[in-house]
C-alpha positions in Angstrom: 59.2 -26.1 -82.7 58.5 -24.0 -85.7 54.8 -22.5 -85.6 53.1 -23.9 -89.0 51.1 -20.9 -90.4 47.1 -21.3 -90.4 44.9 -21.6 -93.9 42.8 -18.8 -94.0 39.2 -20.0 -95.7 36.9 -16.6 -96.9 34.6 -19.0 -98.1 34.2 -20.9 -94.6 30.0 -21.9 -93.5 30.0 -19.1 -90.9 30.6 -16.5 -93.6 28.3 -18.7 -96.4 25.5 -18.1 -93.4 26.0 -14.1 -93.3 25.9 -13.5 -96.8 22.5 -16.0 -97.1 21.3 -13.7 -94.2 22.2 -10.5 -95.4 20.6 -11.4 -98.7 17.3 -12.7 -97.2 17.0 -9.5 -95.6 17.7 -7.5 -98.4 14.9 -9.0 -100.4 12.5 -8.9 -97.7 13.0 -5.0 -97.5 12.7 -4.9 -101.6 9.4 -7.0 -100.8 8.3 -4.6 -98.4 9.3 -1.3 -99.7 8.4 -1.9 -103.5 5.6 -4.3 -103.5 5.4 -4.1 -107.4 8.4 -6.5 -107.2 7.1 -9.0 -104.8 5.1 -11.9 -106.2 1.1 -10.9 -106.5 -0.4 -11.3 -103.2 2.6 -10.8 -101.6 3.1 -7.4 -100.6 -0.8 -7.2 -98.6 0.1 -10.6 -96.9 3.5 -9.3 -95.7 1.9 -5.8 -94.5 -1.2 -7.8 -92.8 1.8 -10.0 -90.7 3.0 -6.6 -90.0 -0.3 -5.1 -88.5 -0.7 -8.6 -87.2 2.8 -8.5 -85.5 2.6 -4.7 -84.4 -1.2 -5.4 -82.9 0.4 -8.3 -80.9 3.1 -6.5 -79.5 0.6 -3.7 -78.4 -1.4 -6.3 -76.8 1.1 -7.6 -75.1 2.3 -4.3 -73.5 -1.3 -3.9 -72.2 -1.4 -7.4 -71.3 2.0 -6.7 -69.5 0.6 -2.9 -67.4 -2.6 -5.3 -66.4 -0.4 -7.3 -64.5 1.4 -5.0 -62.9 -2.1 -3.3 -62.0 -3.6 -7.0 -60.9 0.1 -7.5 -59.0 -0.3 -3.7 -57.2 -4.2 -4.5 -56.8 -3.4 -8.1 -55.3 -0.5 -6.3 -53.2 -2.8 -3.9 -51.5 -5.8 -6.6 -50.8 -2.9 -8.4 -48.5 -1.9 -5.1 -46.5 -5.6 -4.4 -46.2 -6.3 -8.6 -44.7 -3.4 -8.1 -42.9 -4.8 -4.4 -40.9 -8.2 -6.2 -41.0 -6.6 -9.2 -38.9 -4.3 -6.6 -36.6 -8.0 -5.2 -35.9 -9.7 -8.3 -35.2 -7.0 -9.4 -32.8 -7.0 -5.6 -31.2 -11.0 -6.4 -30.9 -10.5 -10.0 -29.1 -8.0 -8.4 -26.8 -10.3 -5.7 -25.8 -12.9 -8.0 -25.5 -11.2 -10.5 -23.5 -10.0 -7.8 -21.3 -13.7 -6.4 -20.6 -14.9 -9.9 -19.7 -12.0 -10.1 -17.0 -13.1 -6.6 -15.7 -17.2 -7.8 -15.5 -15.5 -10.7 -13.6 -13.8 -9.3 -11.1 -16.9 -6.3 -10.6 -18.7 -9.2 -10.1 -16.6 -10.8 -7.6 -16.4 -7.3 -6.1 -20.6 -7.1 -5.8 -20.5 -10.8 -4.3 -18.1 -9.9 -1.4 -19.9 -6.2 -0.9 -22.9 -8.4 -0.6 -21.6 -10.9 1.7 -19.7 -7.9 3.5 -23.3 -6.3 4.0 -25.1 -9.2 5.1 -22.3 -10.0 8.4 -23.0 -6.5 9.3 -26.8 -6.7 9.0 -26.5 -9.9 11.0 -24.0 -8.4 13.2 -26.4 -5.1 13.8 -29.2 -7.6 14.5 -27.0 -9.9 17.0 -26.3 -6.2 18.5 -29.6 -5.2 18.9 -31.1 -8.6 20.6 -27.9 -8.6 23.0 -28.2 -6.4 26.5 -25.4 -4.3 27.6 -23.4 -6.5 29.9 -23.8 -4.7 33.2 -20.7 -2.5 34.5 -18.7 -3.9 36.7 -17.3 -2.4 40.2 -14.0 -4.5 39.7 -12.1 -5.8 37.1 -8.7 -7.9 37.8 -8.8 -7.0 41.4 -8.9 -3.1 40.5 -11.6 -1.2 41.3 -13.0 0.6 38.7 -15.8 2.8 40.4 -14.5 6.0 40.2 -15.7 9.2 38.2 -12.4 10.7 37.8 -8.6 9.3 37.3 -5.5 10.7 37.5 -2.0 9.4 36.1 0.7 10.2 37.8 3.7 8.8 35.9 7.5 8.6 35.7 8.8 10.7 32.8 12.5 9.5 33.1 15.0 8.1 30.5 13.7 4.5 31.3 10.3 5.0 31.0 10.2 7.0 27.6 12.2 3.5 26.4 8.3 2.1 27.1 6.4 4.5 26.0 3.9 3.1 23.3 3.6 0.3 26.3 2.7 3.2 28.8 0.5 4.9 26.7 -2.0 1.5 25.6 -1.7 1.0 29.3 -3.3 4.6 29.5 -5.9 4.0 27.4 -7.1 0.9 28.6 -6.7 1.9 32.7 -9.9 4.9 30.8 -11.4 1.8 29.3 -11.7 -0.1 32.3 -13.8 2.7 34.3 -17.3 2.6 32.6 -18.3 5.8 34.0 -14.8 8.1 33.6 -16.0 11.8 33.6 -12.4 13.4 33.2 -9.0 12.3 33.8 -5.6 14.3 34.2 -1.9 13.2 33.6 0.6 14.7 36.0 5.0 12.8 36.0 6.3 12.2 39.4 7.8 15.9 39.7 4.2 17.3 39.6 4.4 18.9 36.0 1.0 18.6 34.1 0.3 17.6 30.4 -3.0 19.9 30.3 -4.1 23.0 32.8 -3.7 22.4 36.4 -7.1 22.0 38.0 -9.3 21.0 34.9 -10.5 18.0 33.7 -9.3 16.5 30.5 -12.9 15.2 29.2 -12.8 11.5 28.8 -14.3 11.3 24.9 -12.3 9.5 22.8 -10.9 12.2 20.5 -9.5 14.2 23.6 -8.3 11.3 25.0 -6.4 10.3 21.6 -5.3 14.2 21.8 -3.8 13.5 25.3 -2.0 10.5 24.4 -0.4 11.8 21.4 0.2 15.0 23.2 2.4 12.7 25.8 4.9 11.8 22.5 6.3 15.3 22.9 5.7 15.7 27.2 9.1 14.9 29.1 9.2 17.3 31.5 12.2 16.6 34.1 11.5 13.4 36.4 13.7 12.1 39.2 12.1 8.7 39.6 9.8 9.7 42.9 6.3 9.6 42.9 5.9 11.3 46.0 5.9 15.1 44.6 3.1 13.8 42.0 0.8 12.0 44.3 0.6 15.2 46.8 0.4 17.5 43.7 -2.8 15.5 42.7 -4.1 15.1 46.2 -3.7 19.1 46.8 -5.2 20.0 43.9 -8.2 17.4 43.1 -8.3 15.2 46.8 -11.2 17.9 48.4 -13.4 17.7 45.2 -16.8 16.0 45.2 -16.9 12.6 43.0 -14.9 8.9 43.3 -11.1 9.8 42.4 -8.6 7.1 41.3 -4.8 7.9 41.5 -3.2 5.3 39.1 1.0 5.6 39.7 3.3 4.4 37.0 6.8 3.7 37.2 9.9 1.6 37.5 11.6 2.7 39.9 11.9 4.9 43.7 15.2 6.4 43.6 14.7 8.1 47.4 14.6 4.2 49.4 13.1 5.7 51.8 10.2 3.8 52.1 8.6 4.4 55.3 8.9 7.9 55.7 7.0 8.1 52.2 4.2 5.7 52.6 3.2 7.2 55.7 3.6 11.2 54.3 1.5 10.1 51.7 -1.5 8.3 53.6 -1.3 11.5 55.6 -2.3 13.4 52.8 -4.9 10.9 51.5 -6.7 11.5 54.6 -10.0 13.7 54.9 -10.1 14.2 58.7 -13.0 11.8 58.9 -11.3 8.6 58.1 -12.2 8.9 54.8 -9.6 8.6 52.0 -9.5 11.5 49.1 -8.4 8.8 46.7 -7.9 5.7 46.2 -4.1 5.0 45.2 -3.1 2.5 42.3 0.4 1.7 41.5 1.7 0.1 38.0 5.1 -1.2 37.8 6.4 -1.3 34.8 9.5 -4.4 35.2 12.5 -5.3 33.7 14.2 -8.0 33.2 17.1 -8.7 35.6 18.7 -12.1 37.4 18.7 -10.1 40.7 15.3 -9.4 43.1 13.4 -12.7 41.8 13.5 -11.8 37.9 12.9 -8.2 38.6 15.8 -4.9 38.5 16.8 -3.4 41.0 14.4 -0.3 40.0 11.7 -2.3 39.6 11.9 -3.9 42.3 12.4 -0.5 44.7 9.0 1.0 43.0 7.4 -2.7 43.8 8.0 -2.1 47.5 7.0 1.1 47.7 3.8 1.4 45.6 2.3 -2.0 47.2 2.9 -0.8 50.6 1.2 3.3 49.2 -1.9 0.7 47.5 -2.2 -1.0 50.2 -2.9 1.8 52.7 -4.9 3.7 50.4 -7.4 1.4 49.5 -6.1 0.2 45.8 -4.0 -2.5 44.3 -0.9 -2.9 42.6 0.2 -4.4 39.4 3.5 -5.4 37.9 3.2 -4.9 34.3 6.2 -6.5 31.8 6.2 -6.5 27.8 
């Protein structure tokens, strides 16, 4: 289809409105530049609009740079509520954490307090109680001698019980109100301490000796015999009660007999008297054979109640 060519109008509204425009403009600058050609009154109206219209604009740039200084101003009052508030919260913290601490020092003084008075009233209790007197026997043992001596089985069994052994140490000592010294010899007749001397029965030398015992394990062939005649030769003729305490768990020699009756020989002072008296401890196992005992157990058992028996003591099986 053949394009039709378009009218072309010069004298169109759009260009009627740039030319009325242009003109107004052009007469407002004669107006304004020559005021001789404005109308009278004219020219100092338009220049008071101007000052009118300039003063305006310069107000409103100040107007505008106050409020950006009231924005910034108003800005920096909220960071300074906001540190204010991070402070009062630190404060509340601080002071909800020292009323927790006065709590708990208070709880502290209350239970010092209380603590105090049970032991005031425990010291008093103390005081108004006698001394119960000593006794010459406790649990069929008799306890009145003035010096004790263990003699004990250092072998590989025995070192399984030691801690046992040891609180069986201590409260043997315990059980003899007035103790002057003991001495702890193993069944070969190896001391802990010096042969011949006391080990003085206060309780930080007797806590030395039992700690000293952790690293003792001198050789030990299950057979008490070598240590009871090692004690009796070397304390038996001394004045004072002595106690002879044996520990074990087993006799490895069986030869019971010939034992008992070397060592009653021993024991004896020539007068009938006995040097000691002689305690044995067994120390049991468990075991289906020899009525719930082992068999090691069960050989010291025969032995050492036959040695207590002639030499004026008891014997105790001991189990954990």
């Amino acid at each position: 289809m053949r394009r039709r060519d378009r009218e072309t109008d010069i004298f169109s509204l759009s260009f009627l409105d740039i030319v009325s425009c242009a003109f107004g403009a052009v007469v407002l600058l004669l107006i304004i530049s020559r005021p001789e050609m404005a109308p009278e009154g004219a020219a100092s109206e338009s220049k008071d609009l101007l000052r009118e219209l300039f003063r305006s604009e310069a107000e409103n740039a100040a107007l505008a740079d106050l409020s950006e200084q009231e924005k910034l101003n108003l800005e920096g009052l909220k960071n300074r509520n906001r540190a204010l508030a991070d402070q009062l919260e630190d404060v509340k913290d601080l002071t909800r954490t020292e009323e927790f601490r006065s709590a708990e020092l208070a709880k502290s003084r209350a239970a010092i307090e209380a603590r105090k008075t049970e032991l005031e009233k425990l010291a008093q209790v103390q005081e108004t109680t006698p001394d119960p007197e000593p006794t010459e026997e406790v649990g069929g043992i008799p306890v009145d001698s003035d010096y004790v001596i263990f003699v004990i089985d250092t072998s590989g069994s025995m070192r399984d019980k030691w801690q046992f052994v040891k609180s069986v140490i201590d409260r043997v000592l315990t059980m003899h109100p007035k103790v002057k010294g003991f001495q702890i010899i193993n069944d070969n007749g190896f001391y802990l301490k010096d042969r011949g001397k006391w080990i003085p029965d206060t309780p930080s030398q007797r806590q030395l000796a039992l700690r000293q015992t952790n690293r003792w394990s001198p050789n030990s062939n299950s057979n008490p015999y070598q240590g009871i005649a090692e004690a009796l030769n070397a304390y038996g003729n001394r004045s004072g009660k002595l106690a002879i305490y044996v520990f074990g768990d087993d006799f490895s020699s069986r030869r019971y007999d010939n034992t008992v009756a070397a060592i009653a020989q021993l024991n004896s002072s020539g007068s009938g008297q006995k040097k000691a008296r002689i305690h044995g401890i067994g120390f049991a196992g468990n075991s289906r054979n020899y009525r719930g005992l082992d068999s090691g157990a069960y050989t010291f058992s025969v032995l050492m109640s036959a040695v207590a028996r002639e030499n004026n003591g008891a014997y105790l099986s001991l189990s954990r």
